[in-house]
Every structure is written in C-alpha cells, then in structure tokens.
N, C-alpha and C positions, 0 to 999 in steps of 0.2 A: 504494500500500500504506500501512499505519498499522502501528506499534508499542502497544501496550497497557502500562503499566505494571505493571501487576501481573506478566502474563505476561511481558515484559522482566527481570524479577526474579528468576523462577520460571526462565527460559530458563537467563538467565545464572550459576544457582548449577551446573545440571546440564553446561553448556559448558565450565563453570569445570573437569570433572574432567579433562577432555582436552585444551581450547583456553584457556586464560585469560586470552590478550590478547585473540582474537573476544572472549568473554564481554564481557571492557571494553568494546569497540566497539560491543554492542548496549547497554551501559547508556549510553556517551557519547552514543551518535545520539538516544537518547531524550531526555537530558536536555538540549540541545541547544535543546528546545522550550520550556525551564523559563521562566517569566513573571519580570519584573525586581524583583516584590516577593518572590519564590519559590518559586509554585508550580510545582509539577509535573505536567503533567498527565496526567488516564489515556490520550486519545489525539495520537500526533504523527502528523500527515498528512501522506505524501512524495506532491509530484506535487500539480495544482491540487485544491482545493477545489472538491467538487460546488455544486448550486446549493442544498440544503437545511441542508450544512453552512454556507455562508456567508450565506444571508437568511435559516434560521428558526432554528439552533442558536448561530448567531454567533459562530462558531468567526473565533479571532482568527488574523491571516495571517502568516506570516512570510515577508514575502518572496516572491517567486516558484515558490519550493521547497515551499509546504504550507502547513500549519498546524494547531493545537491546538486541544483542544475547553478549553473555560471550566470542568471539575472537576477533582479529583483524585481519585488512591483512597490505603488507606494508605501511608505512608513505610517502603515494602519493601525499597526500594533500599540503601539503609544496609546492611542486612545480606547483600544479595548481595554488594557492594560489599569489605566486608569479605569474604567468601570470598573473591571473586575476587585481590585482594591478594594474599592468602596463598596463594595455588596460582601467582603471580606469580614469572619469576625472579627471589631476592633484590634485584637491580640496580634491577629497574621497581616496588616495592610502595612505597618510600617516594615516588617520584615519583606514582606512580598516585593515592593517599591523599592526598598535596597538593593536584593536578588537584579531584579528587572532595567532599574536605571544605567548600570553601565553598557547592560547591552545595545537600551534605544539609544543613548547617549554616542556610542561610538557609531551606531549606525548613520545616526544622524552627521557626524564628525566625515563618513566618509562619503557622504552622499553630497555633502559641500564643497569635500573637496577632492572627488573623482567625479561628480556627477553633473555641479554647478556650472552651467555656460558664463562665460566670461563677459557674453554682452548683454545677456538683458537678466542675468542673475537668477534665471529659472533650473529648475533641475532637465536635467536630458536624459532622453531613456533610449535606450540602446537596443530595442528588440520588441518587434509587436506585442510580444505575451508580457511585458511589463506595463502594455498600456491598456489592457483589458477591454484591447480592440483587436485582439487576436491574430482573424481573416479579414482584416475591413480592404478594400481597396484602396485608402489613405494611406496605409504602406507599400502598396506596389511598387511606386516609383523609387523610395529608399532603400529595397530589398531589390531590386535589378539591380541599382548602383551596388550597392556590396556586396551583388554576385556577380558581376561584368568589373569590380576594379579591385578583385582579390581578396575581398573581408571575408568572407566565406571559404573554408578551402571545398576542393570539389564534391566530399565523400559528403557535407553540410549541407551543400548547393542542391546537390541531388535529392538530398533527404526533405529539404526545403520541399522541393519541386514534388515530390510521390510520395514521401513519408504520411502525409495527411490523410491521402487516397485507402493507401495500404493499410495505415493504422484502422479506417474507420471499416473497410473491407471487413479485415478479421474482426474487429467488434461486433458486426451486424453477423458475421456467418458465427462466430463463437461464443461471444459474450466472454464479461469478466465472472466467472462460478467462483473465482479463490477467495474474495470476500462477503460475502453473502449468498445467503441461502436461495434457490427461484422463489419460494414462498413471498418473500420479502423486495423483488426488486420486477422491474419490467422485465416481459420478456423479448427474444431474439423478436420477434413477429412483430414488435411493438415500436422498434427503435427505426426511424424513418432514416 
C-alpha cells in the first residue's frame, strides 16, 4: 500500500473529529518518509518497491520497508496537524507539536529555498502530480519541453507516454484484491 499526502491531510483533519491520536499516526507514518533536506513526499510506499517504481521513476528506498516517490504536493500537513492537536487530550498536544514542528519546519525551510522562484516569490512545482492536476492539458506543453530537451531520461519519457494506458489496462482487467476484501470495494465491471 502507499499513503498520499494530500489525502493523508485531508484523512486526518476528518479522523481528527472522533480519533485524534489514529489521525496522528496517519500523519506520523507519512512523514516518516520525509527526505533529510525536507521534503515530503506525495507518495510513501509500504512493502517492496515495484520494478517501474524503482528503475524508471526512481523512487528513492528506505530500507527494506518501501519507499518515496522524488515530488511533493503542497504543505497541507501543517494545518491538519494543527487540528489534530487540538482535538488532542490536553496532556499529548504540547508533546505532539514538539514531535511535529521540526519536520513542517524544515519542510517549509526547503520548499523556500529549493522550491521558491526568484521572480515573483511563489513556490514552483516540478511535476503534474504535485499540482493535483494530474492529466490536465495545462501541462502538455511543459512535459514535451522536458521530454524533447532531456529532463526526462528515455526509460521516464516512455513511461510518461504508456505507463498510464498500461497501469489503468491491468487495473480494469485485474483489480487491486491485496488490500481489500471484493465484499468491501467496486468491482472489475464497475471501474469505467
């Protein structure tokens, strides 16, 4: 399984209303993945590393346990973060916010100063899937240019190009059975 950032964010403000140490625990395992300059990435991967995550996406490994894809999406966490806290018994919010702040802290540190454009002071993002516009056509034109002037090596480009086809292929002919029961989720017949 993988965790997503954004949705880890989004999970834990809504767990927050009934559980808000779980809530912690999905924001902790996420961050867990965080890269030692500070990023955090959109995904953490528990359990090995397929083979397209680790020779064409080069998703960096941690260990035998998984590993991280090489973007991020915004710095959501901060503010689930803060909810969660606060819906915290008194006793665990100051400890929890301790645990917590130097990680959004340095994320924030690196996002200013790997991330920040120089002219107009906005953050820059480097890859569709950190702007949670995936497939839009608003990226075409910058994803040609960084695969016609080398950003991309070819084994990337390719994947770029047929990876999406193929992934959703086997989806719809197979389905994901390893975490969840059919009882519990759509089935093959259902997924358009």
């Amino acid at each position: 399984g993988s965790s997503f950032k954004w949705d880890v964010g989004t999970v834990a403000l809504g767990l927050a209303t009934y559980d808000a140490l779980d809530a912690a625990d999905q924001i902790d395992v996420h961050v867990s993945g965080a890269f030692p300059n500070g990023l955090i990435p959109n995904e953490v991967v528990f359990g090995q590393l397929n083979f397209a995550q680790k020779r064409i996406l080069r998703y960096r490994q941690l260990g035998k346990i998984g590993g991280t894809s090489n973007i991020t999406q915004p710095p959501n966490l901060a503010h689930a973060v803060k909810v969660v806290a606060e819906r915290m018994p008194e006793q665990q919010q100051l400890p929890y916010l301790r645990q917590m702040f130097p990680v959004l802290a340095k994320e924030a540190e690196w996002l200013l100063k790997a991330r920040t454009d120089d002219t107009d002071g906005l953050i820059a993002l480097m890859h569709p899937y950190e702007s949670g516009m995936d497939n839009s056509p608003i990226w075409d034109e910058a994803m040609a240019a960084a695969w016609s002037s080398g950003g991309l090596s070819a084994k990337q480009a390719i994947f770029h190009r047929f990876g999406p086809r193929v992934v959703e292929r086997f989806r719809k002919q197979r389905g994901d059975l390893q975490y969840a029961e059919l009882d519990v989720r759509s089935q093959n017949s259902e997924i358009a």
